[in-house]
Every structure is written in C-alpha cells, then in structure tokens.
C-alpha positions as CSV (number, residue, x, y, z in Angstrom):
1,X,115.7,169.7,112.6
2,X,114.2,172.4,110.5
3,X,114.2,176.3,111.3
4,X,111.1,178.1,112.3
5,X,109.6,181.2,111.7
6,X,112.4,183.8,113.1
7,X,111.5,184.8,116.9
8,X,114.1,187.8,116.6
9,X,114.6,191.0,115.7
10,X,117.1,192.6,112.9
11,X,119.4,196.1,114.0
12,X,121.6,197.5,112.1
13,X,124.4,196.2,114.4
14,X,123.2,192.4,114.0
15,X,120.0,191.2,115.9
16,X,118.0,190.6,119.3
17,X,116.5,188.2,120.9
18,X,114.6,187.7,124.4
19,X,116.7,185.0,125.2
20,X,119.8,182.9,123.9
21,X,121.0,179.4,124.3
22,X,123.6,178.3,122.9
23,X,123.5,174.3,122.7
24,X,121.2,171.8,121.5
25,X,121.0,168.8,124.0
26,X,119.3,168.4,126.6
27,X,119.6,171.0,128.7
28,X,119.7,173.4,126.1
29,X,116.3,171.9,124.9
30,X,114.8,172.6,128.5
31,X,116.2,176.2,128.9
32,X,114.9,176.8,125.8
33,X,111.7,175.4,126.3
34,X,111.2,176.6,129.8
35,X,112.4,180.5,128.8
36,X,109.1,180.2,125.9
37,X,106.4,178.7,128.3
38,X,107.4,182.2,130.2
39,X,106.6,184.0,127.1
40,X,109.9,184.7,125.6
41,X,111.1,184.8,122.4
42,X,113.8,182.2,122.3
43,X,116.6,182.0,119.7
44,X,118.6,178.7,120.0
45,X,121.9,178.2,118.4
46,X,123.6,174.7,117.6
47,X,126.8,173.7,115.8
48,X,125.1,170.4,115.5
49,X,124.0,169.5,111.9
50,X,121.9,166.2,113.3
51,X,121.0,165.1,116.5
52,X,124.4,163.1,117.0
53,X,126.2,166.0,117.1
54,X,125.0,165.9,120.7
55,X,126.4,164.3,123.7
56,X,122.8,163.8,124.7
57,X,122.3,162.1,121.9
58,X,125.1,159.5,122.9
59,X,124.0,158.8,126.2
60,X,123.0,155.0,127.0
61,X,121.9,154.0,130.2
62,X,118.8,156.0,130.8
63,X,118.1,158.9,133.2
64,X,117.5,158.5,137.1
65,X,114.5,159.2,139.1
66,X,113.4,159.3,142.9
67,X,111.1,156.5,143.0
68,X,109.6,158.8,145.6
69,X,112.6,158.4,148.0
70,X,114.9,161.3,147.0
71,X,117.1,160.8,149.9
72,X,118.0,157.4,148.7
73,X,119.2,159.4,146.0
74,X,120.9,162.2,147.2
75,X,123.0,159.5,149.6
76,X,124.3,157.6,146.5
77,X,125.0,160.7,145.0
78,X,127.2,161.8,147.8
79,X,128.6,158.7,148.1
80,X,129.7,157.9,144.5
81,X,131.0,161.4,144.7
82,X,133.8,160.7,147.4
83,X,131.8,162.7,150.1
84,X,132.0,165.9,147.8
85,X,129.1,166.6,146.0
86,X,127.2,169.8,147.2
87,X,124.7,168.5,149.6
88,X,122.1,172.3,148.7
89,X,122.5,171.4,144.8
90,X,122.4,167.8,145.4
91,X,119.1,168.9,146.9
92,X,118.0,170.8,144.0
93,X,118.5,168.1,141.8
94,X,116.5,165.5,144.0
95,X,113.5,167.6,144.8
96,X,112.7,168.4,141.0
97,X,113.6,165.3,139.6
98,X,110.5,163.6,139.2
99,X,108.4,166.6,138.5
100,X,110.6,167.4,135.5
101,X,110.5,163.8,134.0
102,X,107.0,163.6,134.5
103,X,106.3,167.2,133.2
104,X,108.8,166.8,130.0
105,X,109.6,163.7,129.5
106,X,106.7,162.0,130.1
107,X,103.5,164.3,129.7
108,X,104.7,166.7,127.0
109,X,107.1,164.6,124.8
110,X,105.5,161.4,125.7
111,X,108.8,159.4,126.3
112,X,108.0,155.3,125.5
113,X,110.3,154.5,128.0
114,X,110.4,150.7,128.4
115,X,107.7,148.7,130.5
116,X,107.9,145.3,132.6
117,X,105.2,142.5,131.1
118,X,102.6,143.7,133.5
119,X,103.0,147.6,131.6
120,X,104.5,148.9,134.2
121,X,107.8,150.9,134.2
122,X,110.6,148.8,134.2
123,X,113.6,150.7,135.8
124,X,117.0,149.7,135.7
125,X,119.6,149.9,138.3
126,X,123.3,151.0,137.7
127,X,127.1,151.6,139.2
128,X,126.7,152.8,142.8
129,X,122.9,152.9,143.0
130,X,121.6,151.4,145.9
131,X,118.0,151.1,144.4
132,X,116.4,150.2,140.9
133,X,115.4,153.6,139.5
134,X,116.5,154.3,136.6
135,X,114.0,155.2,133.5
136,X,115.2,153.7,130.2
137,X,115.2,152.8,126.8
138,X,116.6,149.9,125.8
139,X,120.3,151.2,126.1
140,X,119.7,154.3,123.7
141,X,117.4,156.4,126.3
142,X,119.5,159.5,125.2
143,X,118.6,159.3,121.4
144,X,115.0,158.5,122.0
145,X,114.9,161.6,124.5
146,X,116.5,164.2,122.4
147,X,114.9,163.3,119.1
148,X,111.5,163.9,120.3
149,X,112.6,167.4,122.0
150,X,114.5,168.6,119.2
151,X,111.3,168.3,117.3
152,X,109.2,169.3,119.4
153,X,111.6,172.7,120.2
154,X,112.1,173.2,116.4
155,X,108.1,173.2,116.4
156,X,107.2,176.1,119.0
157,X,105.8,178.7,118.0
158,X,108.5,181.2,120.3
159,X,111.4,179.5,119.3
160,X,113.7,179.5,116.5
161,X,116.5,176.5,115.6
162,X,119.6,177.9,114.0
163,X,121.7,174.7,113.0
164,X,125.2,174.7,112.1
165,X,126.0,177.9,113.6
166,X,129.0,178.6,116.1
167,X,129.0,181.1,119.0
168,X,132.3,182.8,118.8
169,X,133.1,185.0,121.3
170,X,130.6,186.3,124.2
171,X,129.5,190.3,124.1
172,X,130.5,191.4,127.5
173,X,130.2,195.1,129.0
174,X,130.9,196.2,132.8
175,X,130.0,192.1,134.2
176,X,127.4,191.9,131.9
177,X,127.2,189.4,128.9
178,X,124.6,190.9,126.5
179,X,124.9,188.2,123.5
180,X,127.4,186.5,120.7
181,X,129.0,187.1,118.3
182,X,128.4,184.0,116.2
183,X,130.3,182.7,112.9
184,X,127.0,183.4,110.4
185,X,129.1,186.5,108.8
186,X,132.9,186.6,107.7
187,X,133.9,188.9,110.4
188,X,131.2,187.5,113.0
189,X,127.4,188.3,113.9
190,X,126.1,190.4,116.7
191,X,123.4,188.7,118.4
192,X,122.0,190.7,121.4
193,X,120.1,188.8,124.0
194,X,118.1,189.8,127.2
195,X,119.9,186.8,128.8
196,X,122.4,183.8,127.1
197,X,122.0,180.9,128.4
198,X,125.6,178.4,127.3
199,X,124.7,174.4,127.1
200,X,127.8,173.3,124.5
201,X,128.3,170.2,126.3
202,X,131.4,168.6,127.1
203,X,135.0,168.1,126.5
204,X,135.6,165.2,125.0
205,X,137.7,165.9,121.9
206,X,140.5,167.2,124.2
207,X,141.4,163.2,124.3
208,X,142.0,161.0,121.7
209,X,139.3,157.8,123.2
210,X,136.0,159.6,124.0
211,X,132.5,158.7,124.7
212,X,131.7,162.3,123.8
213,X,131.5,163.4,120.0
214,X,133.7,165.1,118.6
215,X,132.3,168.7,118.3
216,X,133.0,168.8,122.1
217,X,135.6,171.1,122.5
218,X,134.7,173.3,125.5
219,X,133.4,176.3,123.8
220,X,130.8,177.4,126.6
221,X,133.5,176.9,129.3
222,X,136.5,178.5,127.3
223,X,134.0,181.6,126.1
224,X,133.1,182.3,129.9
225,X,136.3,181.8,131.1
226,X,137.7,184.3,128.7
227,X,135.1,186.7,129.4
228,X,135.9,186.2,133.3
229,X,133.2,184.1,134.5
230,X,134.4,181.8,138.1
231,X,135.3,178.2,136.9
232,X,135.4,175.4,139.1
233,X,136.5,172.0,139.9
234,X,138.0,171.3,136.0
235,X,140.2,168.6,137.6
236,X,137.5,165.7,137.7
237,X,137.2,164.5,134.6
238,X,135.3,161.2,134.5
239,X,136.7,158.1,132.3
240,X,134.0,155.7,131.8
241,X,135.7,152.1,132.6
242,X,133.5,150.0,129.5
243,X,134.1,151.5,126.3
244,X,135.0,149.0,123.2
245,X,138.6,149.0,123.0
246,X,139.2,149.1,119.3
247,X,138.8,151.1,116.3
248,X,135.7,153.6,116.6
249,X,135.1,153.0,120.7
250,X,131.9,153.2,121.6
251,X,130.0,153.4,125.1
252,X,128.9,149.6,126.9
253,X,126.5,150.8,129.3
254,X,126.6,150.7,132.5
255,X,123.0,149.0,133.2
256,X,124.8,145.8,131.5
257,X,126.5,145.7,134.7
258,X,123.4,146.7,136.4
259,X,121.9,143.7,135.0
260,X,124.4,141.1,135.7
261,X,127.7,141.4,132.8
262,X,130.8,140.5,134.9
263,X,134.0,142.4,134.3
264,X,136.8,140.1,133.5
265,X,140.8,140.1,133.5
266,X,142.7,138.4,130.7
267,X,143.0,135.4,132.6
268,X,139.4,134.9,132.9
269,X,138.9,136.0,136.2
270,X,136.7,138.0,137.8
271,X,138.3,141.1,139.9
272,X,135.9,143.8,140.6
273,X,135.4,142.1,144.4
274,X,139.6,142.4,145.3
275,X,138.8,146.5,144.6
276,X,135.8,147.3,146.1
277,X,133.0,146.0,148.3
278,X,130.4,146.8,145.3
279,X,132.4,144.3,143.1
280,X,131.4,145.8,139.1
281,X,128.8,148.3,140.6
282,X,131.2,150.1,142.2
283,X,131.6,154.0,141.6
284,X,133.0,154.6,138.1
285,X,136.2,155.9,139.1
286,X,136.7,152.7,140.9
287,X,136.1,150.4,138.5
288,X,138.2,152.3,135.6
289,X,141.1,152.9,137.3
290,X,140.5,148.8,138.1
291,X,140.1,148.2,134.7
292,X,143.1,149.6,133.9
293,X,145.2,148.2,136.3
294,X,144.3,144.6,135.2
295,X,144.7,145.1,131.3
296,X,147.9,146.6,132.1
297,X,148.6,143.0,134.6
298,X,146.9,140.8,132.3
299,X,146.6,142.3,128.6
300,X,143.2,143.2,128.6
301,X,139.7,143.2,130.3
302,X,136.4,141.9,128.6
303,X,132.6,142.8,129.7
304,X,131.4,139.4,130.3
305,X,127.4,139.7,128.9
306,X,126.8,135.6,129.1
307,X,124.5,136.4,132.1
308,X,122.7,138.6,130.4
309,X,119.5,138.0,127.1
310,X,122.4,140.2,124.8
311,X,120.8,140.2,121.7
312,X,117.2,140.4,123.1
313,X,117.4,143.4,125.9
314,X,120.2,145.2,124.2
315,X,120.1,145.8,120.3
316,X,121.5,148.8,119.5
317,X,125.4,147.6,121.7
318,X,124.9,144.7,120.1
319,X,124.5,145.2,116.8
320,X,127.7,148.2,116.8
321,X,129.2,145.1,118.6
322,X,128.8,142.9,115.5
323,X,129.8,145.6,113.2
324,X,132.8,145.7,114.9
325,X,133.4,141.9,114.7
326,X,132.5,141.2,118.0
327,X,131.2,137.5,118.2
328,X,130.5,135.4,121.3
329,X,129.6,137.0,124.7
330,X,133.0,139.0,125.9
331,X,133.6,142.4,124.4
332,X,136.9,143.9,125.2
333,X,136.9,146.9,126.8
334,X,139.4,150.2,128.5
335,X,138.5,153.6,129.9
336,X,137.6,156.1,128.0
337,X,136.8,159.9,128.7
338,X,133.1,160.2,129.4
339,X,132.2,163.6,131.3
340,X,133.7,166.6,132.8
341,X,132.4,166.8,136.8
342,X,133.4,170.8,136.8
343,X,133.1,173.7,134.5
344,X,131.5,177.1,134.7
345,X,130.0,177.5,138.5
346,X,126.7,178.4,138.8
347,X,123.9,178.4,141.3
348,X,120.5,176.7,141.9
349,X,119.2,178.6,138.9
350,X,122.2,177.9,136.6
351,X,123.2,181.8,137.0
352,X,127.0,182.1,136.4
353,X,129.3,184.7,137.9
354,X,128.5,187.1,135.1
355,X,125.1,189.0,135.1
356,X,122.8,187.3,132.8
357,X,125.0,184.8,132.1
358,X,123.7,181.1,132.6
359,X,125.1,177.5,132.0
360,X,123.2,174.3,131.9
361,X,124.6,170.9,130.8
362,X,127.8,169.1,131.2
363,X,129.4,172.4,130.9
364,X,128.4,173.8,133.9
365,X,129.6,173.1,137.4
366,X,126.2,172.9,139.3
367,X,127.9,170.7,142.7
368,X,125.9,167.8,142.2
369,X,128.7,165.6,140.8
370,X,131.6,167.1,143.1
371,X,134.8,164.7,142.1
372,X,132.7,161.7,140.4
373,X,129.5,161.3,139.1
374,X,126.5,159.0,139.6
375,X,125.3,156.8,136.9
376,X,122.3,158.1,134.9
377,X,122.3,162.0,136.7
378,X,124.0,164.2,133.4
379,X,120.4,163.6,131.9
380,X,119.0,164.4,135.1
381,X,120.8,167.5,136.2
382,X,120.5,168.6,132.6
383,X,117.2,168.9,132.5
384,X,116.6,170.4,135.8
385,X,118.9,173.2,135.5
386,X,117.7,173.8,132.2
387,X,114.3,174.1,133.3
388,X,115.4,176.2,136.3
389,X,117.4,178.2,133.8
390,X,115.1,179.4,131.0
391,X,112.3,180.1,133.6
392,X,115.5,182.6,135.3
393,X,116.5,183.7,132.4
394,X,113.4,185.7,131.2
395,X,112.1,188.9,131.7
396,X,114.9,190.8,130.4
397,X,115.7,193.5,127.6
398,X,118.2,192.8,124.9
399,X,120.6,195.8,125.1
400,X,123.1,196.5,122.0
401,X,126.3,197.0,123.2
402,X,130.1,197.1,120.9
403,X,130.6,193.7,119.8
404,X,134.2,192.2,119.6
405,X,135.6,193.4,116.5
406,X,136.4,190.0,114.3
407,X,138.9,190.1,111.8
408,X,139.3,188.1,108.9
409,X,141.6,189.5,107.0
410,X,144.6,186.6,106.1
411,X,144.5,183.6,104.2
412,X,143.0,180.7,105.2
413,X,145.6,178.0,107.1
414,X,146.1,174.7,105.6
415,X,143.5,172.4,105.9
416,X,144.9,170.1,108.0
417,X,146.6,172.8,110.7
418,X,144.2,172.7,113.2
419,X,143.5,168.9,113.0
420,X,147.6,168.4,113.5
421,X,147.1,170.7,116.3
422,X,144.3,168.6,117.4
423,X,146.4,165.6,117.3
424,X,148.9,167.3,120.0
425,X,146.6,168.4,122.3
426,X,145.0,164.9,122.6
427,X,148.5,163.8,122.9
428,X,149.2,165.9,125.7
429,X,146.0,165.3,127.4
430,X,146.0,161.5,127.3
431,X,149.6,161.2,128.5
432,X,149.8,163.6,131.6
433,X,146.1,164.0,132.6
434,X,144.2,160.9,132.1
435,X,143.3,158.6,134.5
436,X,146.6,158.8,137.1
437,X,148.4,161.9,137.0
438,X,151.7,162.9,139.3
439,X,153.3,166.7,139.5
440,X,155.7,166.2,137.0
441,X,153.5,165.5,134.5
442,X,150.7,168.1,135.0
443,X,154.0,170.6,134.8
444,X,155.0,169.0,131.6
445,X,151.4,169.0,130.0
446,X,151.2,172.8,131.5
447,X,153.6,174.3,129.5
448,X,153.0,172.3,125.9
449,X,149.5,173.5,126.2
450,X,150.9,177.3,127.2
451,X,153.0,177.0,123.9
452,X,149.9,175.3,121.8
453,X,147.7,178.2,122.9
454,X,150.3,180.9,122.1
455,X,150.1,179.8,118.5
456,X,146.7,178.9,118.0
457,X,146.4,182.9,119.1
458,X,148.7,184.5,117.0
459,X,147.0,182.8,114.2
460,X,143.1,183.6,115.5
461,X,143.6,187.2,116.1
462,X,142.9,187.7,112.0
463,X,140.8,184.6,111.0
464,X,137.3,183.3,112.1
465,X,137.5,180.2,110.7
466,X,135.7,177.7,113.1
467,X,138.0,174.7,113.7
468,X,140.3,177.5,114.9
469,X,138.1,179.0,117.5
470,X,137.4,175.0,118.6
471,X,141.2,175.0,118.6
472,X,141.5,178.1,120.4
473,X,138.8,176.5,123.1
474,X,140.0,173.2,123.8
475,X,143.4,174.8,124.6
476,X,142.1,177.6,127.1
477,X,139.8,174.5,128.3
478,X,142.7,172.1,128.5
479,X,144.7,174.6,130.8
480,X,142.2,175.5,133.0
481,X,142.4,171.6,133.8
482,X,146.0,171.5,134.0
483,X,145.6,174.1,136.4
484,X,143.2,172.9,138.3
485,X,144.8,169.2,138.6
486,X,147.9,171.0,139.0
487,X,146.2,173.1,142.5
488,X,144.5,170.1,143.7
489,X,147.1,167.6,145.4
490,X,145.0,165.0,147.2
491,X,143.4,161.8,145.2
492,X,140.0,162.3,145.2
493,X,137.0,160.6,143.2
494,X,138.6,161.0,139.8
495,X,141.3,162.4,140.0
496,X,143.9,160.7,141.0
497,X,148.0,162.3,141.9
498,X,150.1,159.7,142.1
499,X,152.6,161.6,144.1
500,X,152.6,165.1,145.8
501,X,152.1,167.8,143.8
502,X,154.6,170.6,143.6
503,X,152.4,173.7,144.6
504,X,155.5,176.3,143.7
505,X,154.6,175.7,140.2
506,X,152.3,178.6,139.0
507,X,150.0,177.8,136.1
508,X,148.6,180.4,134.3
509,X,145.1,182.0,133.5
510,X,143.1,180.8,130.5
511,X,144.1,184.0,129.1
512,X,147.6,184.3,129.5
C-alpha cells in the first residue's frame, strides 16, 4: 500500500474529511470505495502495515454466491444459524450478493477466481451448504481478493490510505459521532468526518488459538460501545473446528471437507455421522464442539486429506503444512476462535444506533449470522454492507466539535505490561468462555476481566500509547461478551451453557 494524494482538509483543530473508515479489509475497502463513486472525499485509516494485518486477508475458503437461487441460500443460512438468523437481513444479503461480486469482484478488480477445464467457474461447496456455490481461489480467495482492492483503493483518485494509524477514541456530541481522534500526534489527532464508517474486524486476540491476526482486538466495537452505541448478540462467538493444532495454528479450510477430507478420532475412526445427519458438513458449531469431544475421548482428531489431490488443488495448506512438519495425508487439528457472530447492531445500510455512525465487517452485528455462521458469508456480508454503507454514508458535512482531551503526560510502562496483561485476558477467555461455558464460570471470568479493566484504566487515563488502548478494548470487548453469555441461558448455535445460568448475577456496562 502507498498513500495518495491527501483527500482532506487541515483546521486548526486537526482535519476533515467527507467520509471516514476506519479498517482496511474488506468491507472497509467497499465502504470506502462505494462512499468515492458517490463523489466523496474518502479518508481511510488502517493499523495494518501489510495486507496480513487483515482478517480478510486470512480468509481461505472463498466467498459465496446465489447461483441465481438466493433462497437456496438464505434457507442454509437460517439453518446453519439454529433458526436465528434475521430472515429481513438475511434478505439483504441474498438479493445483492451476486450483483456485488459481479460489480467488484469480478468487473472492476477482475478477480481470477478459479475455473473448471471447460473455463468455466468452478465453485466449491462447504459446511452446511446444500449447493455448490462457492467462488474461490485455490484455498487463499481472501488474499487474492484484498490484494487487488487494497491497490486498487490506494489508487483512486478520492481516496487517501493512511497505514499504521490507530483510531483512539470516537468524537461524540449530543448522539452524534463527528470523527476520531487517532494516535498520529502524542496527545491524539482530531479527525472530523461528515460520517465514520468502523470496519476493525474481529476479535481474535482475546484468545490465545485464533484464526484471526493478532491486531484484532475489538477496537470498532469497544470505541462504539464506549460512546453508547446498542451492541448485540456478543455471546456467539464462532470456533472454527480445523485449525492445525500445534505451534503457529493456522486455518484448514473448510472446502477440504467440501471436497471429501474425512475428520478422524485418534483411533482412526470416522465420527462426524454419530453427531449429525450432515456427517463433516455439518454446521461449524457442530463439528467443533465434535471435535473436541473426541480429542478429549481419544487424544486427538486428524483432517484426513487421502481423498482429496492435496498437493495439486491445495498449495498454499499444504505447503504451511510441510513447514510445519506435516508429512503424509492426516493433519492434526482442534478448534480454534474464528469469528465473532455479534457486535455493533446496525441496519440494512450498516447505520449504528449513533447518528452517522456506521459499521461494516465482522465487527458489526448485521443479523445475517444470528448464533452461527454459514461457511464462505463474512466475505459476503462484508462486502455488501460495505457497499450499502459508503453509498449511506455520503452527502454529509464534517462538523468540528471538542475532541476528547488525550493526555500523555507519565512515563511510558514497561515494555512487556500490556503483553502480560494480554496473556491474562486470553487466559480468562479460553478457560471460561470458549467453546462450553456454565454460570459459574462466566461469573468467574466476569469479575477477572472487571479487575483487568480497572487497571488497564487507571493507567490509560495519562498515556496514549497504542498497545494500551488495544488493551483497554479487548477488555471492554471481553465484558461485553461475558455479559452477554452471562444474559443468554439457553444453548444455542455457538454458544453453548452447560448448566443454567444464574440470572441474579449482574454484570456490568463496558464502562463501569
């Protein structure tokens, strides 16, 4: 990535722009793209250095499509979702799929997305799909998405890239959110914005194995919540059930499965069929929980790829599967965090409960997903809503407003204080709300991560150093899904109460 031309404009307070995203992935691409084909000057802000910083980046198994039949869809949607997915936003997402692939993906960034022998489009079919519709390439369809839309982005004439910058805190007056402050000054940097548009991903370094990387620390969602934007459904947080288990997991994508690889127990056996009447397609919160269950019966679980041309159809898994020492045709695998369902709630145009605030992306809670999510629909949804998004998000005066006063004032912490705190938090996370939880244990995790927060703020109240303000994120993010898990006591999709929850137990507000 390389910066532009600068689409905004300096005050004397800091500086405007039309309209700002805050998020480089996919959906913060569209927005951002979709906001400039309006006319708008477009300032984008990323913390991401390279395009792996982004979770879009990391995603595998390609991105879904009609096929013409959207209600084919929108039932396996539903269905994968327990029966709770949003059947209106489900709707949103199924009517507009194929227009926005064919207007972004394939027309304007020309996506090479793979073809059968007879050059035609060679979709792919995964968990919980009842059809074969799936647009891919080779098992990296996120890289060679976001790659080309990065560049092209970075190369528009009404846009401007701003790499390795943080957003802070939001600028907020009487419900409306006018801006950021970001981290390009000492004491933070107005930026004023006719609307802000947040796309900062997911949550994934709030547990120690993630498919996420590890600049995902909830910003967007802890940044709204604190300024008092409605957050919903925090509780479903998906673990993928085939990541490698070992040293530097990574993501065994789901088409494998699609394609034929056969889940197996540590005696060799085959057990997907005793769980569920879609044997390894079954919904994802299915087969990890299954997964789980049999390496903790058997000692561990191996991704059977004998059925499938390994080498041939998937390079890139198998090469990081050879780095890793991997030899032969079983790869051993265990859950591993992969996407949060909820986040900040938002409507058919991404438009938050705050005026002019919008979210797009894994960290918004659209209703598509409801307690589990479809294979191959985060690229999907993300690029829909941002679409929907930046074409919402225009027409609108920057108006400069008092910013949150920053200070930075104290010495800087030791260089490992937030990483140790890091270390807890993940702790905390992947021992009371991971894949099972029960009321004892959301109470437990609820007041370690009160505590954690209480000290993370006495120490962010004078310094603006960034790992803080991840710190101070992940924690307000972390309790708003304590909370949430904490409210919710019936098993659905992913998650799962073990026993009755305890509603006496009050859990508190991201900002207490």
């Amino acid at each position: 990535m390389t910066e532009t031309d600068t689409s905004t404009a300096t005050t004397t307070d800091g500086e405007t722009t039309d309209v700002l995203v805050v998020g480089s992935g996919i959906a913060g691409c569209a927005a951002a793209l979709s906001a400039a084909r309006e006319g708008a000057e477009v300032l984008l802000l990323t913390k991401a250095t390279k395009p792996d910083d982004a979770s879009t980046d990391w995603a595998q198994g390609g991105i879904s499509t009609t096929r013409g039949d959207p209600e084919s869809l929108k039932q396996d949607i539903i269905a994968a979702s327990d029966g709770t997915a949003d059947p209106a936003a489900v709707d949103t997402l199924v009517d507009n799929a194929d227009d926005a692939v064919a207007d972004v993906l394939i027309d304007t960034l020309e996506i090479d997305f793979d073809e059968t022998p007879d050059g035609d489009l060679d979709y792919t079919r995964e968990a919980a799909h009842s059809e074969f519709r799936i647009l891919h390439v080779d098992a990296a369809t996120g890289t060679h998405i976001l790659r080309p839309f990065l560049q092209y982005v970075d190369d528009h004439e009404r846009i401007e890239v701003r790499q390795d910058t943080a957003a802070l805190e939001l600028i907020t007056n009487e419900g409306r959110v006018h801006g950021v402050v970001s981290d390009e000054e000492p004491t933070g940097h107005p930026i004023y914005a006719g609307a802000t548009v947040l796309a900062t991903g997911g949550i994934g370094t709030l547990y120690s194995r993630s498919t996420n990387p590890d600049d995902a620390t909830g910003d967007g969602i802890a940044m709204a919540a604190l300024a008092g934007a409605d957050i919903a459904d925090m509780e479903y947080i998906q673990f993928h059930p085939t990541a490698y288990d070992g040293e530097d997991p990574f993501l065994l994508s789901e088409a494998l499965r699609g394609e034929g690889a056969i889940l197996r127990n540590g005696d060799g056996e085959p057990f997907m069929d005793d769980y569920h009447s879609q044997g390894d397609l079954a919904p994802r919160d299915v087969v990890a929980r299954a997964v789980e269950a049999e390496r903790e019966a058997t000692g561990e679980v191996v991704l059977d790829v004998s059925p499938l041309e390994f080498e041939t159809d998937y390079p890139a898994i198998a090469e990081k599967c050879r780095d890793r020492g991997v030899e032969g045709d079983e790869i051993p695998v265990a859950p591993s965090e992969h996407f949060l369902c909820g986040g900040i709630d938002v409507d058919d145009r991404g438009r938050t409960s705050l005026d002019r605030l919008y979210a797009v992306g894994e960290c918004a809670r659209t209703g598509v997903h409801g307690a589990n999510r479809l294979a191959s629909t985060s690229l999907l949804e993300g690029l829909v809503w941002g679409l929907r998004a930046g074409d919402d998000a225009t027409g609108f005066d920057p108006d400069v407003v008092e910013a949150p006063d920053l200070l930075n004032r104290d010495p800087d912490l030791p260089a490992r204080f937030a990483a140790e705190k890091f270390t807890r938090l993940q702790q905390t996370m992947d021992e009371y709300l991971g894949l099972e939880r029960d009321s004892d244990e959301i109470a437990r995790a609820s007041a370690v991560l009160r505590r954690l927060k209480g000290e993370v703020d006495a120490y962010i109240r004078t310094r603006t150093a960034r790992d803080l303000y991840e710190l101070r994120n992940a924690s307000v993010t972390a309790l708003l899904i304590a909370r949430a898990a904490g409210e919710n006591t019936e098993s659905t999709g992913c998650h799962y109460v073990a026993t009755d929850v305890d509603e006496s137990t009050a859990e508190p507000t991201a900002d207490d």
